[in-house]
C-alpha positions as CSV (number, residue, x, y, z in Angstrom):
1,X,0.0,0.0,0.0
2,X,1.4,3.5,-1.2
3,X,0.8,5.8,1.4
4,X,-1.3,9.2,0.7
5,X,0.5,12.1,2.1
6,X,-2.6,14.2,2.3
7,X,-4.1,12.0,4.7
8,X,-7.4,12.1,2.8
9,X,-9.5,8.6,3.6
10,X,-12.0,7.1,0.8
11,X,-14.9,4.4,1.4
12,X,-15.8,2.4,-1.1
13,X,-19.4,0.8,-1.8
14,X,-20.0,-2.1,-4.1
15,X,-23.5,-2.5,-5.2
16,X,-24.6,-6.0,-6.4
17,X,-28.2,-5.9,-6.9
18,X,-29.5,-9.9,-7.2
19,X,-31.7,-11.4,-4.7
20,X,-33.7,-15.0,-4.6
21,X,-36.7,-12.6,-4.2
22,X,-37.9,-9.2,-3.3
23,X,-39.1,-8.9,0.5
24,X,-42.4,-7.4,1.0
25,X,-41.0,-4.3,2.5
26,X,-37.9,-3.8,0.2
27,X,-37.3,-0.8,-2.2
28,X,-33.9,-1.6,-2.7
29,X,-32.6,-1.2,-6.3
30,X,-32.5,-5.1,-6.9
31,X,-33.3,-8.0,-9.5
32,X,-34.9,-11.1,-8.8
33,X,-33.6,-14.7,-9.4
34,X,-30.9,-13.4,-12.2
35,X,-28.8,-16.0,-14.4
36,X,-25.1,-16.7,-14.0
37,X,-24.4,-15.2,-17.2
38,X,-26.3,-12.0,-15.9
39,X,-24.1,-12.3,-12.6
40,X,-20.7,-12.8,-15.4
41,X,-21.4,-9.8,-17.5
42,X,-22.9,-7.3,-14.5
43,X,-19.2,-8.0,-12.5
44,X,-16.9,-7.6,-15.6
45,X,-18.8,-3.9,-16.1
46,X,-18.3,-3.9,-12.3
47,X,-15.1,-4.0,-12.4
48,X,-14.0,-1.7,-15.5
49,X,-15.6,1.1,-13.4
50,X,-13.8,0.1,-10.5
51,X,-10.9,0.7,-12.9
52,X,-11.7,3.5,-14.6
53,X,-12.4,5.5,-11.4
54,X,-8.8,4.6,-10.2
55,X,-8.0,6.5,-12.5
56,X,-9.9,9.7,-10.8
57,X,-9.6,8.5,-7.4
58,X,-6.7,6.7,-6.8
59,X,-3.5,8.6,-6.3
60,X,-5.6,10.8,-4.0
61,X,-7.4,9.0,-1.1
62,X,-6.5,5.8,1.2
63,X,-9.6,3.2,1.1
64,X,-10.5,2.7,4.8
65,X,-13.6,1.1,4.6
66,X,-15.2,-1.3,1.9
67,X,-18.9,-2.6,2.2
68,X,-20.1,-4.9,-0.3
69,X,-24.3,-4.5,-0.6
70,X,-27.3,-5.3,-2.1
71,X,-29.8,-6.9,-3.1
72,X,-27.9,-9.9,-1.8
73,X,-23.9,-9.9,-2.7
74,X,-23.5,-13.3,-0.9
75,X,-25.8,-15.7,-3.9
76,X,-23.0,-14.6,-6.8
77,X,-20.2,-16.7,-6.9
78,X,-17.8,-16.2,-4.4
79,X,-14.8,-16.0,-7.0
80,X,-16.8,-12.9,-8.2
81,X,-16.7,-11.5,-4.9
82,X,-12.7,-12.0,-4.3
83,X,-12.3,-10.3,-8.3
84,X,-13.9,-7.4,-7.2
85,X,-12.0,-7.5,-3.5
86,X,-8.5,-8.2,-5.5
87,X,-9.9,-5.0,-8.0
88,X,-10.4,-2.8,-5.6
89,X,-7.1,-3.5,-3.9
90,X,-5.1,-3.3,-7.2
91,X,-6.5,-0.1,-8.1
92,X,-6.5,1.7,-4.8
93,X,-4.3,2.1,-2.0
94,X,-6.5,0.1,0.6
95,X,-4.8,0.8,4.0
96,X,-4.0,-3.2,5.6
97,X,-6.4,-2.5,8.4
98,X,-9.3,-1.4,6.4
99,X,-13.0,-2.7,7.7
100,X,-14.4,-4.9,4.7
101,X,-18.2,-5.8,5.0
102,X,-20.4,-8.0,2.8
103,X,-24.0,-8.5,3.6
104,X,-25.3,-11.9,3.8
105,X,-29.1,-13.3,4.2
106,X,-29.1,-16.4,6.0
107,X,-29.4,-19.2,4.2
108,X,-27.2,-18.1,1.8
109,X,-24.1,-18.9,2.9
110,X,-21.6,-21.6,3.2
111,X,-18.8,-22.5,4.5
112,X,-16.9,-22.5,1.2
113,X,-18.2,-19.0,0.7
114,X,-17.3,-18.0,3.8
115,X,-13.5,-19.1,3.2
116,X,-13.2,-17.6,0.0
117,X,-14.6,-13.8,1.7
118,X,-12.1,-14.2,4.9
119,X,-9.2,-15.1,2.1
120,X,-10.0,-12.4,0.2
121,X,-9.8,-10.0,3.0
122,X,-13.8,-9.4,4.0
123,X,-13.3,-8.4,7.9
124,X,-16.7,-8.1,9.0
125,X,-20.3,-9.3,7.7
126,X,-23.7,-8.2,7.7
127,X,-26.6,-10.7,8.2
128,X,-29.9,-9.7,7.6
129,X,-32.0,-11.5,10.1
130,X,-34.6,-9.0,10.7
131,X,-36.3,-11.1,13.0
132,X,-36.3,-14.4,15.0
133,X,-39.7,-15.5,14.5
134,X,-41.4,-17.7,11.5
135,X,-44.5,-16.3,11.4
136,X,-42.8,-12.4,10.9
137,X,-40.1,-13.9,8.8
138,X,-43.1,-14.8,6.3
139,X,-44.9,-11.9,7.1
140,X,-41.5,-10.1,5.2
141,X,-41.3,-12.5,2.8
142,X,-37.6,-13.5,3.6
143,X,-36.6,-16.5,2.7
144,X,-35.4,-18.2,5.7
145,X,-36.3,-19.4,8.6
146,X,-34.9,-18.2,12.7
147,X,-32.9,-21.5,12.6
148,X,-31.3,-20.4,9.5
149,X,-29.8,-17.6,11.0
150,X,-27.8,-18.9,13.8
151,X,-26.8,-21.7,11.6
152,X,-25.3,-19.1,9.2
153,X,-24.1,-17.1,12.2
154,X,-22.2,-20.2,14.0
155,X,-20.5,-21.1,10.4
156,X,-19.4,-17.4,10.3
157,X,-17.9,-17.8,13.8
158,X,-16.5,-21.2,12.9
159,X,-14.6,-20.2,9.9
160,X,-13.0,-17.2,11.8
161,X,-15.3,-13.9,11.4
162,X,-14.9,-11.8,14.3
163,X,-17.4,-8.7,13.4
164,X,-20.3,-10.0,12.8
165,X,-23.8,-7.0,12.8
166,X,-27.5,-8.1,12.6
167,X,-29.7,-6.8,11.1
168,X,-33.5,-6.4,12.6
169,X,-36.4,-4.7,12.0
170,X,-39.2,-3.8,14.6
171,X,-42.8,-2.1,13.8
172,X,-43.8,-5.1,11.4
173,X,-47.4,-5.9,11.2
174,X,-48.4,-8.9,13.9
175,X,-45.1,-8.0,15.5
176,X,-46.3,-7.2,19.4
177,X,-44.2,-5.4,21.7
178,X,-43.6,-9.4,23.2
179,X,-42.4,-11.0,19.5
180,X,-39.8,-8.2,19.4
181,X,-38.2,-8.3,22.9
182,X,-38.1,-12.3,21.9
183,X,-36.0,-11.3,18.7
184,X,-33.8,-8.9,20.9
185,X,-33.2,-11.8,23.1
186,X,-32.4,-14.0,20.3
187,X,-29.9,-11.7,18.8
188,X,-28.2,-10.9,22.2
189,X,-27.8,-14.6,23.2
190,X,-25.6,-14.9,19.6
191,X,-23.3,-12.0,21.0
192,X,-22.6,-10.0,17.6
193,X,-20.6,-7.5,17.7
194,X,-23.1,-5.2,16.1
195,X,-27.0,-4.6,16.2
196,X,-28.4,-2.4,13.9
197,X,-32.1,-2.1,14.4
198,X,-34.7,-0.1,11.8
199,X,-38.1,0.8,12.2
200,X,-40.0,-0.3,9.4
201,X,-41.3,2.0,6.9
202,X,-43.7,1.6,4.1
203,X,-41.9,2.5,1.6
204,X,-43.7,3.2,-2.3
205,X,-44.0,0.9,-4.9
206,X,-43.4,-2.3,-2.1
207,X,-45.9,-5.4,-1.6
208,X,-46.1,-3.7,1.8
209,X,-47.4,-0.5,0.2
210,X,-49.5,-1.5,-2.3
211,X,-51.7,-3.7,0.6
212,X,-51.5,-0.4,2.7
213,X,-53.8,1.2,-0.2
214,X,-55.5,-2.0,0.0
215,X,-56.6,-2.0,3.6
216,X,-55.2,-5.2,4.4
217,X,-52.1,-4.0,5.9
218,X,-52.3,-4.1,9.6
219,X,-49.9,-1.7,10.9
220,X,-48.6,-1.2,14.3
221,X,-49.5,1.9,16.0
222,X,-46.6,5.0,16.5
223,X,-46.9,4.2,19.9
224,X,-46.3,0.5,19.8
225,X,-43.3,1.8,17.3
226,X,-41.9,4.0,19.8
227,X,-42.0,1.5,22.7
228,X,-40.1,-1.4,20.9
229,X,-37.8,1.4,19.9
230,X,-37.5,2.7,23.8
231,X,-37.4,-1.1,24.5
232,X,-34.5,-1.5,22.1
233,X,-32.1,1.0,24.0
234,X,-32.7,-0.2,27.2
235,X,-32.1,-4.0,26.3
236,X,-29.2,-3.4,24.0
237,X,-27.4,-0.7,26.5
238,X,-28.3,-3.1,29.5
239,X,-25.9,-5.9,27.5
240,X,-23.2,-3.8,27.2
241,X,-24.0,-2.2,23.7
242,X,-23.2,1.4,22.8
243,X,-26.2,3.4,20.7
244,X,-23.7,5.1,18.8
245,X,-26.5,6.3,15.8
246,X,-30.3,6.3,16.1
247,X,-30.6,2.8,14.8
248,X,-26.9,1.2,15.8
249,X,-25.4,0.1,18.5
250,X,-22.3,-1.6,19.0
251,X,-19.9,-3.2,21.1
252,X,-16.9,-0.6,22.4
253,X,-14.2,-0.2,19.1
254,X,-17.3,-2.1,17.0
255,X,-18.9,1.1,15.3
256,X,-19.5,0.4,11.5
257,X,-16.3,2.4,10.2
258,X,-17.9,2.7,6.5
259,X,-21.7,3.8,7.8
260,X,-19.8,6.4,10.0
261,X,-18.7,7.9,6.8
262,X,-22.4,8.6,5.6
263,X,-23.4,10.2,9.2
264,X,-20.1,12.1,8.7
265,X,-20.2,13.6,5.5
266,X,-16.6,11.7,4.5
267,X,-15.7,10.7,0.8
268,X,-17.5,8.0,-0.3
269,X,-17.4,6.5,-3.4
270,X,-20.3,4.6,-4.4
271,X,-19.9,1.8,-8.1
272,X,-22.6,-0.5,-9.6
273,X,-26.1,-0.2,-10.5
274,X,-27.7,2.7,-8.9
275,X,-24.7,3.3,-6.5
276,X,-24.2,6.9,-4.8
277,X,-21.6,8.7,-4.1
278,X,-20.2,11.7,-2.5
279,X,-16.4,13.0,-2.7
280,X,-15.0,16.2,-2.7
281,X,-18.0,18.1,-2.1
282,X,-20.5,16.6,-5.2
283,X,-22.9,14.3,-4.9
284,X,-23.8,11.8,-7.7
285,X,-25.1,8.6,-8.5
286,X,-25.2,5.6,-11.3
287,X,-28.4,5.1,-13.8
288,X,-30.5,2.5,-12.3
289,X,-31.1,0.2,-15.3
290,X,-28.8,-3.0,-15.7
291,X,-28.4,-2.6,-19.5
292,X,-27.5,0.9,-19.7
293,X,-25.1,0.3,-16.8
294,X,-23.2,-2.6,-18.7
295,X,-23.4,-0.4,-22.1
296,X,-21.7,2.6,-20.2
297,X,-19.1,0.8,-19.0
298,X,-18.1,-1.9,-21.5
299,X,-19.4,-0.4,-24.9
300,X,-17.0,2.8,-24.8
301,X,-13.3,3.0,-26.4
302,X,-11.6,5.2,-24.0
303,X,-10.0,4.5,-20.3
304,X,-12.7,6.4,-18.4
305,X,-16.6,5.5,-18.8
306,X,-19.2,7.2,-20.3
307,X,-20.2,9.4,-17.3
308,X,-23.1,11.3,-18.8
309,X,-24.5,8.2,-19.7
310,X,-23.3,6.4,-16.4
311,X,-24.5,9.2,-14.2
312,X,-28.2,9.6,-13.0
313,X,-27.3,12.8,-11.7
314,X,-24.7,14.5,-10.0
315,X,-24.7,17.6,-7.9
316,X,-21.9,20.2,-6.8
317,X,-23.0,21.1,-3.4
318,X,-23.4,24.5,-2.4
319,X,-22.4,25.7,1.0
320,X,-26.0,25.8,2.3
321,X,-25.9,21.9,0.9
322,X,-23.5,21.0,3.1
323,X,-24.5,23.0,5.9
324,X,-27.6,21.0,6.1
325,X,-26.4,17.6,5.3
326,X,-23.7,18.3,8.3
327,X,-26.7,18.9,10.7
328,X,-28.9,16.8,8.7
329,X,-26.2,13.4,8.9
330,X,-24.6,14.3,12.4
331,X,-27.9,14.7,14.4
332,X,-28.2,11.0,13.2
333,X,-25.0,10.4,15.6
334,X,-25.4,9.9,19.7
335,X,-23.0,12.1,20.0
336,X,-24.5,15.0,17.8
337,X,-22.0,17.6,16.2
338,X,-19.4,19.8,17.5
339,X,-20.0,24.0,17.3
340,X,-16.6,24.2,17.1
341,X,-16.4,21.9,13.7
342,X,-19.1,23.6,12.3
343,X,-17.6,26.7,12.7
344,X,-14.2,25.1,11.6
345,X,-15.6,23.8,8.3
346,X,-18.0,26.9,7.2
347,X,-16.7,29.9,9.1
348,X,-19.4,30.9,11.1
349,X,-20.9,30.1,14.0
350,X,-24.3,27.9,14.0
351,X,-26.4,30.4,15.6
352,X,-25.5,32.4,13.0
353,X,-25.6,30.2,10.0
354,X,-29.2,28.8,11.0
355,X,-30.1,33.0,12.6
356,X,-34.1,32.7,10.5
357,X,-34.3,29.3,12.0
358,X,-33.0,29.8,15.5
359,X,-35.9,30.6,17.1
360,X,-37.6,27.1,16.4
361,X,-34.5,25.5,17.3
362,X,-33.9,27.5,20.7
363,X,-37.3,26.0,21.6
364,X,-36.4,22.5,20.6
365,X,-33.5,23.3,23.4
366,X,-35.8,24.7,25.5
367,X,-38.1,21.8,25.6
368,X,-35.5,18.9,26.1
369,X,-35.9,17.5,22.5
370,X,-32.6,19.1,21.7
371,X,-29.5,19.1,24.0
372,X,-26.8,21.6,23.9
373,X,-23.6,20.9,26.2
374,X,-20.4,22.0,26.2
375,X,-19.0,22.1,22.1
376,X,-21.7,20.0,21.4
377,X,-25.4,20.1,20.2
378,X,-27.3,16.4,20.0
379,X,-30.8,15.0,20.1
380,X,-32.1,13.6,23.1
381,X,-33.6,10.3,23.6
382,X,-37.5,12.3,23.4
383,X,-36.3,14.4,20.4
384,X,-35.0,11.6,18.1
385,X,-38.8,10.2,18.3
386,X,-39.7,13.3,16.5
387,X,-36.0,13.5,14.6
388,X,-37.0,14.0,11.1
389,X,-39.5,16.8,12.5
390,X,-36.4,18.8,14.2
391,X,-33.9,17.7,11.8
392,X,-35.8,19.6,8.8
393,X,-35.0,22.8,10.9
394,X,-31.9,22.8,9.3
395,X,-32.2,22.4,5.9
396,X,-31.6,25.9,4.4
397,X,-31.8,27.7,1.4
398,X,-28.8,29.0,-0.1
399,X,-29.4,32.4,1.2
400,X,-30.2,31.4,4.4
């Protein structure tokens, strides 16, 4: 690894978008039940972008942080996997101890697979379990079963993996306040270094949604939401976990290094179908259809790709952009954000950069939803059950 003198850190994120099937909640970008030969031709455009942004990117930053996502990376071939690992490695200066993820639905791995991912230098996984019960499981429409997940958990542990998150989801309709505490005891008794644990939305265009329309969708109340979420912290702190972000929590030196990134506002650099990204102040992400992402990267003469016909969009942020996605990101974190870094990135202070809002956002103090101590300003455990509601306070217009 060549080290960059500038000190400047990169995280990468690898889209692969194939899945068995599409949950009833998911929105995802993903494709269902894909050929091999899909799978062949998707990695090899995969991995000429991977290249041609080397090109951009690669003298510049040090790769801290790799996460491999989907869709479900872990039902390609695990060769594919290590190509793109190796890829990335060749092309970018990948410090030694940088925090490699790939997410994994149980019942889809092996221990084969899981050989091939430690070899190839994948540090950490990601299993979707979502929950520990049969009856919610089908409810989601995931394709395994409770048992399936600590059988693909123990095989993890077996082979060597010693960072290991779950994934869970509460608010699910039929899930009672009981059936979740059940999953959060399931998930504790595995001892993962990570829990990461979402409330679910209904998000447009799901199965989820379209029987929401219908009337048949019986949802849990906000209440019943917010006391699995109150639940949550109290079972996951009483373990020993630290809520580090409104839906993490970790074991101490566990945090998700990549995540972090988003919260943040660090370089990230997003590649495959529908990936984002944001480095050096803009914002952009890939097209969204498989065809005219394999045409854009493998049907062009010249070392870089077609970005106009890669690109969905991209965006130059302006300083009110960034103002708000600072606040926006870093509200997301326990620990809130510093008024001195504020002030050290945009050169004013926050009562002054947010003076037409302040009013709202004094009373948000005022009332105990927001906290302001010391060089910090963070939401408290009331105010993140209204987060989004504060949080907008802070998105500005460019002459605020």
């Amino acid at each position: 690894m060549t080290t960059i003198s500038n000190g400047k850190k990169l995280g990468i994120y690898v889209h692969i978008p194939f899945c068995v099937r599409k949950c009833a909640y998911c929105d995802f970008l993903s494709l269902e039940n894909e050929s091999a030969l899909i799978h062949k031709v998707y990695i090899k455009a995969l991995l000429k972008e991977i290249s041609s942004f080397s090109l951009v990117y690669g003298d510049s930053f040090a790769v801290d942080s790799i996460f491999i996502g989907g869709g479900t990376p872990t039902i390609i071939l695990p060769s594919m996997i290590d190509e793109v690992i190796q890829a990335i490695k060749s092309c970018f200066n990948v410090e030694d101890d940088a925090e490699i993820t790939i997410e994994a639905n149980p019942k889809t791995l092996s221990m084969a697979k899981l050989e091939v991912y430690l070899d190839s230098g994948i540090n950490r996984i990601s299993i979707g379990a979502q929950s520990f019960n049969d009856y919610i499981l089908r409810i989601l429409g995931r394709i395994h079963l409770a048992e399936d997940i600590k059988k693909n958990y123990d095989m993890a542990r077996a082979c060597g993996f010693k960072n290991i998150n779950l994934d869970l989801i509460f608010g699910i309709p039929a899930q009672s306040l009981g059936l979740w505490q059940e999953t959060l005891a399931s998930a504790l008794e595995l001892e993962p270094e990570h829990i990461s644990f979402y409330s679910l939305q209904i998000e447009e265009g799901t199965k989820f949604h379209k029987m929401s329309l219908d009337g048949t969708l019986e949802k849990v109340t906000d209440e019943t939401d917010r006391k699995m979420y109150q639940q949550t912290l109290k079972t996951l702190t009483g373990a020993g976990y630290v809520h580090y972000e409104i839906s993490n929590a970790a074991k101490a030196g566990y945090e998700c290094n990549h995540n972090i990134k988003y919260w943040t506002m660090s370089d990230y650099l997003g590649v495959g179908l529908g990936a984002h990204s944001y480095v050096e102040g803009k914002r952009f992400s890939n097209i969204r259809d498989i065809e005219g992402y394999v045409a854009a990267n493998l049907e062009n003469g010249g070392e870089l790709p077609d970005y106009v016909k890669l690109w969905e969009s991209s965006h130059e942020n302006k300083i009110s952009d960034n103002m708000s996605e600072y606040m926006f990101t870093g509200l997301r974190m326990t620990k809130g954000i510093g008024l001195s870094d504020f002030e050290d990135r945009f050169k004013l202070s926050l009562q002054t950069a947010y003076a037409n809002e302040w009013q709202v956002i004094d009373k948000y103090i005022k009332r105990g939803l927001l906290i302001m101590e010391g060089d910090r300003l963070k939401l408290s455990l009331k105010g993140i059950d209204i987060s989004n509601k504060i949080m907008s306070e802070f998105m500005i217009s460019e002459e605020g």
